[in-house]
C-alpha positions, 0 to 999 in steps of 0.5 A, a space after each residue: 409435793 413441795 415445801 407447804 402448809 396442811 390446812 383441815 377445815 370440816 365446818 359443814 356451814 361454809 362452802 368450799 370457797 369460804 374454806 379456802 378464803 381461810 387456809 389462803 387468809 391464814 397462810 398469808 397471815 403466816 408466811 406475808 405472802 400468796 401461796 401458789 396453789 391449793 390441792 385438794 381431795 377430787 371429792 371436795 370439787 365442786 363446779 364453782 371457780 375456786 382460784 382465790 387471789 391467784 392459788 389455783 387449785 388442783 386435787 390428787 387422791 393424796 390428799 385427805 377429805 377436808 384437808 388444803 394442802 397450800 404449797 409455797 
């Protein structure tokens, strides 16, 4: 893994999509630009289309459940 930022986000309310729309928000808010991509736990996939703004997404079992890993 590169240079990023660790995003946790639990809230059973919103989906998976609206998490990341968060982590991406925030981390564009930060930093005054897009991250590259988002890795995510396998067990947070879901079918939908999750590339939001450009960020692909990817999962490794490295990282937590409920955790956004945005790399730079």
């Amino acid at each position: 893994m590169n240079e990023g930022m660790l995003w946790f986000d639990d809230d059973k309310k919103v989906d998976l999509r609206h998490k990341l729309e968060r982590a991406v928000g925030y981390f564009k808010q930060k930093y005054g630009y897009c991250p590259s991509q988002c890795i995510i736990h396998p067990s947070m996939l879901s079918n939908e289309d999750l590339n939001n703004n450009g960020v692909k997404v990817h999962t490794s079992s490295y990282v937590l459940p409920y955790h956004f890993w945005l790399e730079f």
